[in-house]
LUMVEXPA-764246 format. One record per residue (C-alpha): residue in three letters; z, y, x. Coordinates in steps of 0.05 Angstrom, whole numbers, plus 5000, padded with zeros to 4 digits. Layout:
// LUMVEXPA-764246
alaZYX/...
// end
This chain:
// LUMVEXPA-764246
unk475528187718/unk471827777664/unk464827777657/unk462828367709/unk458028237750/unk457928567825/unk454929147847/unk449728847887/unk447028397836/unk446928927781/unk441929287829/unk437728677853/unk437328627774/unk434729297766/unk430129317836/unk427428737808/unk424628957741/unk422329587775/unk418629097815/unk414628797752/unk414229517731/unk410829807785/unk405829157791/unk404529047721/unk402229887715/unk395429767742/unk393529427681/unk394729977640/unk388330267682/unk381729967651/unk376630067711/unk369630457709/unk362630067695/unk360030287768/unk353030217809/unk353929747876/unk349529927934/unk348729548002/unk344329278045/unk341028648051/unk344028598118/unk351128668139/unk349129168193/unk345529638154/unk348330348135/unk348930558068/unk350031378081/unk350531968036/unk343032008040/unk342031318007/unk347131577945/unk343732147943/unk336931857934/unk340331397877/unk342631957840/unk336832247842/unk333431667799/unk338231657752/unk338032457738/unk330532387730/unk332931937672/unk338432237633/unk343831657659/unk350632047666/unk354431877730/unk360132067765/unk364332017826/unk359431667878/unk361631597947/unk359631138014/unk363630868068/unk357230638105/unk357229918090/unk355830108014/unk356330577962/unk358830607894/unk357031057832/unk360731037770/unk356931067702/unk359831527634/unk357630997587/unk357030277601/unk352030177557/unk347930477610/unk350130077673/unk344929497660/unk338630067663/unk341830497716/unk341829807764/unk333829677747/unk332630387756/unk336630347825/unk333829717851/unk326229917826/unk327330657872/unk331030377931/unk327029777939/unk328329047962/unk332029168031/unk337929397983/unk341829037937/unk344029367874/unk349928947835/unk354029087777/unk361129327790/unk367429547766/unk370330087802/unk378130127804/unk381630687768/unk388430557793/unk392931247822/unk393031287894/unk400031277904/unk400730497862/unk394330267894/unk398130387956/unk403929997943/unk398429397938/unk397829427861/unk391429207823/unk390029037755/unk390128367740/unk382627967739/unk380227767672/unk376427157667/unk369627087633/unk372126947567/unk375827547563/unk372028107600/unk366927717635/unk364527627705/unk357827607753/unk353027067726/unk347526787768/unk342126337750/unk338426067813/unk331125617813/unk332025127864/unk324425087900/unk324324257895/unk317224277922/unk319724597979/unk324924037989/unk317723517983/unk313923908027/unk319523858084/unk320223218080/unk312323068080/unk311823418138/unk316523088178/unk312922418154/unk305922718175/unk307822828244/unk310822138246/unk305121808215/unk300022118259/unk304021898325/unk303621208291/unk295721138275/unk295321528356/unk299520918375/unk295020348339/unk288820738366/unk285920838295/unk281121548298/unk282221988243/unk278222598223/unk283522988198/unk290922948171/unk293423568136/unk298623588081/unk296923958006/unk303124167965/unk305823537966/unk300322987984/unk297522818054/unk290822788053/unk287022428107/unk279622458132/unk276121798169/unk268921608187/unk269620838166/unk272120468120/unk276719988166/unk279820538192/unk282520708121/unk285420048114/unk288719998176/unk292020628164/unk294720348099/unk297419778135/unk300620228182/unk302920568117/unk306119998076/unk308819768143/unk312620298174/unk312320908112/unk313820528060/unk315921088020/unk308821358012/unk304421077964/unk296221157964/unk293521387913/unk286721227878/unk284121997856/unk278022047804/unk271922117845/unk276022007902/unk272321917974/unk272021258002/unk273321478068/unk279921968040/unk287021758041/unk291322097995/unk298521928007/unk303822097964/unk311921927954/unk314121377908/unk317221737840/unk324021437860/unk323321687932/unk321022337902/unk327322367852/unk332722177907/unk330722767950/unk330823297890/unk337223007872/unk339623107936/unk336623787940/unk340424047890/unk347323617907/unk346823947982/unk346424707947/unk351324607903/unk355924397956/unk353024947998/unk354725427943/unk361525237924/unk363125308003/unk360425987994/unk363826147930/unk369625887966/unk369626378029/unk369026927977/unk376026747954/unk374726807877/unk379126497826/unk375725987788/unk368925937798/unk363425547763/unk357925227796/unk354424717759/unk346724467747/unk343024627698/unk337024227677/unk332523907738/unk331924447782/unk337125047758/unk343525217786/unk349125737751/unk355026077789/unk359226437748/unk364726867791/unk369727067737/unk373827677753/unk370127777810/unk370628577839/unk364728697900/unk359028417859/unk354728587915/unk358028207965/unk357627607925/unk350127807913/unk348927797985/unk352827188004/unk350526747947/unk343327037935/unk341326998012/unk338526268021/unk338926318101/unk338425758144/unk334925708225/unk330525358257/unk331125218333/unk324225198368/unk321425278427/unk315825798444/unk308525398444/unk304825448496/unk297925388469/unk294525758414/unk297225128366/unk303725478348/unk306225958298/unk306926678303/unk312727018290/unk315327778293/unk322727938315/unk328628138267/unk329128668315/unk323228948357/unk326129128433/unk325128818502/unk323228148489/unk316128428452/unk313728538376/unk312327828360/unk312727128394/unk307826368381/unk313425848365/unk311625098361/unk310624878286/unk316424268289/unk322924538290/unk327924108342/unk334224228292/unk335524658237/unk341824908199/unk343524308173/unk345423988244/unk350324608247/unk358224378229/unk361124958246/unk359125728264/unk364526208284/unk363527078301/unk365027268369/unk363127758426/unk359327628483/unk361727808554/unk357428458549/unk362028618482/unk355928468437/unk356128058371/unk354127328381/unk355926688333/unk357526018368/unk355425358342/unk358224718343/unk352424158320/unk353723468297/unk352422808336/unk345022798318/unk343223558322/unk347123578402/unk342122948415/unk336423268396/unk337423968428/unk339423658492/unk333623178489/unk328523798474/unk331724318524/unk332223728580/unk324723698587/unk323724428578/unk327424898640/unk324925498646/unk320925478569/unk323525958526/unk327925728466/unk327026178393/unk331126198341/unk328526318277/unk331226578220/unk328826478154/unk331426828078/unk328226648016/unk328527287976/unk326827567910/unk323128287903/unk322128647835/unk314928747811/unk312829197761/unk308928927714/unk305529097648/unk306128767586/unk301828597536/unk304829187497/unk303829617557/unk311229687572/unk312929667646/unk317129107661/unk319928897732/unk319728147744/unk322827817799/unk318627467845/unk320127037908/unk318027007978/unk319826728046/unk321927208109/unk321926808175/unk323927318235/unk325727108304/unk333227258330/unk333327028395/unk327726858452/unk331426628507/unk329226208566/unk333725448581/unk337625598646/unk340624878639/unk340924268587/unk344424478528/unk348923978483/unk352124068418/unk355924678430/unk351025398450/unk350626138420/unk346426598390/unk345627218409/unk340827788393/unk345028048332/unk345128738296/unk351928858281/unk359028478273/unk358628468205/unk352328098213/unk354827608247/unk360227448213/unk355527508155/unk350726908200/unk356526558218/unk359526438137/unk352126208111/unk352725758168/unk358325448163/unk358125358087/unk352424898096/unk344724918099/unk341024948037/unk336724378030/unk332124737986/unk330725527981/unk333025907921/unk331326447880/unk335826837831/unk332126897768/unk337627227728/unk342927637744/unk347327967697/unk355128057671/unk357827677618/unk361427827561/unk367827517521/unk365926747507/unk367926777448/unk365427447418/unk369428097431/unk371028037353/unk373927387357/unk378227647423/unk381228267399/unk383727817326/unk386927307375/unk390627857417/unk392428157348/unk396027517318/unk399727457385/unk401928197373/unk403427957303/unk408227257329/unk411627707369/unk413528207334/unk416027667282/unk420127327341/unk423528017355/unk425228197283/unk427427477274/unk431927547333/unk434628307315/unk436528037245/unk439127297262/unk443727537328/unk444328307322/unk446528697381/unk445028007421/unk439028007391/unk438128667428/unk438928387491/unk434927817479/unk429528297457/unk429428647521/unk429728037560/unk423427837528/unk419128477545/unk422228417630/unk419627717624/unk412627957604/unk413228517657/unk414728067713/unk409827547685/unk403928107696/unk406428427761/unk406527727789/unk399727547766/unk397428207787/unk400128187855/unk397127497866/unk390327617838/unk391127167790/unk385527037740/unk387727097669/unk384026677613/unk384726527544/unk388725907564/unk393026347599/unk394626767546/unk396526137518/unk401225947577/unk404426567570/unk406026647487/unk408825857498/unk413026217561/unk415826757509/unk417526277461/unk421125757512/unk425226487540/unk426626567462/unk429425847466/unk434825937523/unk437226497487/unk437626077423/unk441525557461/unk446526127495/unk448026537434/unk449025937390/unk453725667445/unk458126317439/unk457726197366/unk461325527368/unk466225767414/unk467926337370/unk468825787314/unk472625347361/unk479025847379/unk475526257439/unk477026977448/unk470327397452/unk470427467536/unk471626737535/unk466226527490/unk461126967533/unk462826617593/unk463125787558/unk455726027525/unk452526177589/unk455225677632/unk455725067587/unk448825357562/unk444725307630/unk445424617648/unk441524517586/unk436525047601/unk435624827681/unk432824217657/unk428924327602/unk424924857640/unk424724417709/unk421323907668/unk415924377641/unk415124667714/unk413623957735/unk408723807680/unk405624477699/unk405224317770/unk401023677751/unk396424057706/unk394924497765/unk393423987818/unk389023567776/unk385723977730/unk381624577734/unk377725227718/unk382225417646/unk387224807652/unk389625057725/unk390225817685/unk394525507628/unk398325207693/unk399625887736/unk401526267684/unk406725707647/unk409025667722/unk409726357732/unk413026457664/unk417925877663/unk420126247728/unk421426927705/unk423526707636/unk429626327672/unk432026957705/unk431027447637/unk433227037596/unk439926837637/unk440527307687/unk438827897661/unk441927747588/unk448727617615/unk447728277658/unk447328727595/unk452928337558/unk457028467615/unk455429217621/unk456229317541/unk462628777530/unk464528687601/unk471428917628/unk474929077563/unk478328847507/unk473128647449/unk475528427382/unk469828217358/unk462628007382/unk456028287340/unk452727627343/
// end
């Protein structure tokens, strides 16, 4: 029978544009500007009496909210107007206090029944509806001082060596500042200096002592490490950014000492608060044995005592870790096992060789950022973010045997936590604490006026295309019509169910996708034309306009695809979005405009005698 197609395929035809149906509905769902509660920690619980103590706040304020509710991990409250959502979170964070993070969210709005059946609305990136935006100061002091202290122990080994007495050796911010009794002892300490710390430079101070050496890096030495500073937390970040699975991140300096992340599309803001805003790292040491040490309280007070001395000079730190996995110990308890690198397994086996039967800590440092309140000159309370350091001890444990470059740590709250440990670790150390200075959500790039005129002239060129297609092929024009809108369908339950992030390059990829679908159907129905002209009868022409047609077709779209294909693997950010969705398109537009076409001639002209064609 001419130009029927079989059962089966007419229903894989229509299962599949239920399919883009179904997938592309969530979209039709805009979500709620929502409150994000959770802990600081992944092991803390966020119960009903935490919401309830949120709510509270914002009653005593007039914020309207709805629909909060916790799963223990966090809790989310919706906001009527989102206007408000910027206040409610300061209002939040101010009452709850700085062992909770409060984020910005969206909360999903999507039916039960389609979220379900796994669909989602699809992300928007930041120059459509905006994302999480972080500014963070990179401490570059901090990075100095590390690195001055590791010299200071050095250098005072060396002068111990050479027998030259010193009075005393202490490092300030970032100068070491010596103390001698005569005046050749300052000058062989220089020599020892510009012999074997060539990096440091003395310095001649106004009114300076005779008998005080003030040492200081060399401006290049002093530029290399902040330049590496920030190089080593930007990798650190993207790694981060990276285990968070977002679509198209930006992490990029900014200025000498500023970092920005922006995480478009982006739904658990507070996750990505937590992951990205905690600067973690450890320090392996072991417990002094003299008064000399530092003292240290545990993360979590129990059997092993309140607080603990640990030696100043760490044997390894976080930055010797290359890889940190979650696990259970054989007692069923959370633990994270570390793999070091060449250097770090040296070191710890060197340190815990000489020290059976010590006890080995491990500390665990966060550099954090509380809110103050503070009043302005106006005498308007303000809440300004300011930083500090929390160094807690994990672990106390006493070296059975050697250890090398592979050990645990144990000690841990929760598994969340250590999963939590385990993905700061592995990212990479931070070679510099940060602070978040700014946090907010970002609007459209380009103004929401500026957005909603560019969605209106796309409106506009389509609507054009379809009138133009009604009025130039008629009934075909129809089904060429319908075509077009399945294409868009599929195009945005396929993006949806992929978590794709859409951009204003996208949009792009997608209008050039509806006008290359618009194309093949050109091509067909101007095929059937000529072989209307050239004798054909009307079945016959349908079936010489499709096939001759789609050899055509094949390759004009296979050659896009590859050109798409390129863009994605060596571009990024916006060019890899004009890539998926061209991709995406080009892939769906093959089977409207082909498929499904030639499955609504066939129902409409198919198995009967026409006489003439509406085209």
């Amino acid at each position: 029978m001419p130009n029927k197609y079989p059962l089966w395929k007419n229903l894989t035809i229509i299962l599949i544009i239920c399919f883009g149906l179904v997938y592309a509905m969530p979209n039709i769902y805009p979500p709620d500007p929502a409150i994000q509660l959770s802990g600081q920690s992944g092991g803390m619980l966020i119960d009903n009496a935490v919401l309830k103590k949120a709510r509270d706040s914002l009653n005593e304020v007039g914020i309207n909210h709805f629909g909060g509710y916790s799963d223990g991990r966090s809790a989310l409250l919706r906001v009527t107007d989102s206007s408000d959502q910027l206040r409610a979170k300061d209002i939040i964070q101010a009452t709850m206090g700085d062992d909770f993070i409060v984020a910005l969210n969206l909360a999903p709005t999507t039916p039960k029944w389609l979220a379900g059946l796994g669909g989602k609305p699809m992300k928007l990136g930041l120059d459509l509806s905006g994302g999480v935006h972080f500014l963070l100061e990179v401490d570059l002091n901090a990075a100095l001082e590390t690195r001055l202290e590791s010299d200071l122990e050095d250098l005072k080994g060396a002068l111990r060596e050479a027998r030259i007495r010193y009075g005393s050796l202490i490092l300030e911010k970032t100068q070491i500042i010596g103390q001698f009794r005569r005046d050749t002892q300052v000058e062989e300490a220089i020599k020892i200096v510009r012999t074997k710390f060539n990096k440091l430079q003395p310095q001649n101070m106004p009114g300076q002592n005779e008998l005080t050496l003030i040492l200081e890096l060399s401006e290049s030495e002093k530029n290399a490490i902040e330049d590496n500073a920030i190089k080593q937390n930007l990798t650190s970040l993207r790694n981060r950014v990276n285990e968070l699975g977002v679509s198209e991140p930006i992490v990029s300096r900014q200025g000498r000492n500023r970092i920005v992340v922006e995480l478009p599309g982006i739904q658990d803001t507070a996750e990505a608060k937590r992951i990205i805003g905690k600067t973690a790292n450890l320090e392996f040491r072991m417990e002094s044995l003299s008064r000399g040490g530092e003292l240290f309280k545990f993360r979590k007070p129990g059997s092993q005592g309140v607080d603990a001395r640990l030696e100043k000079r760490p044997i390894i730190t976080g930055e010797n870790v290359t890889d940190a996995r979650a696990s259970f110990d054989e007692n069923g308890r959370p633990q994270v096992n570390i793999t070091l690198d060449g250097s770090g397994g040296w070191a710890m086996g060197h340190a815990t060789r000489d020290n059976i039967g010590n006890r080995l800590g491990v500390l665990f440092i966060e550099f954090k950022t509380r809110l103050k309140k503070v009043i302005d000159e106006e005498g308007v309370l303000e809440l300004v973010p300011e930083p500090y350091v929390e160094k807690n001890i994990i672990s106390l444990a006493t070296v059975q045997a050697q250890l090398g470059k592979q050990f645990r740590i144990t000690g841990l709250d929760s598994q969340n936590e250590s999963s939590e440990l385990a993905l700061l670790l592995r990212a990479g150390a931070l070679a510099a604490p940060m602070y978040i200075v700014e946090e907010r959500t970002i609007g459209p790039s380009l103004g929401a006026e500026n957005i909603a005129l560019g969605i209106k002239s796309v409106i506009v060129g389509l609507l054009a295309v379809l009138i133009f297609m009604l009025l130039i092929y008629r009934v075909f024009g129809i089904f060429a019509n319908f075509a077009l809108a399945s294409n868009l369908l599929l195009l945005m339950g396929i993006m949806s169910l992929l978590g794709a992030t859409l951009t204003l390059p996208g949009i792009a990829g997608i209008v050039l996708t509806v006008g290359m679908a618009v194309d093949a159907n050109v091509l067909i129905f101007s095929r059937i034309r000529e072989e209307l002209a050239g004798g054909l009868s009307p079945q016959g022409a349908i079936t010489a306009g499709y096939d001759r047609a789609f050899v055509s077709i094949l390759d004009a779209n296979i050659t896009t695809l590859i050109v798409a294909l390129i863009l994605y693997a060596i571009g990024s950010g916006p060019v890899q979005g004009f890539a998926v969705t061209l991709s995406i398109g080009i892939i769906t537009s093959m089977f409207t405009s082909i498929v499904l076409t030639r499955g609504m001639v066939n129902l409409v002209y198919g198995n009967r005698k026409v006489e003439r064609l509406w085209i």
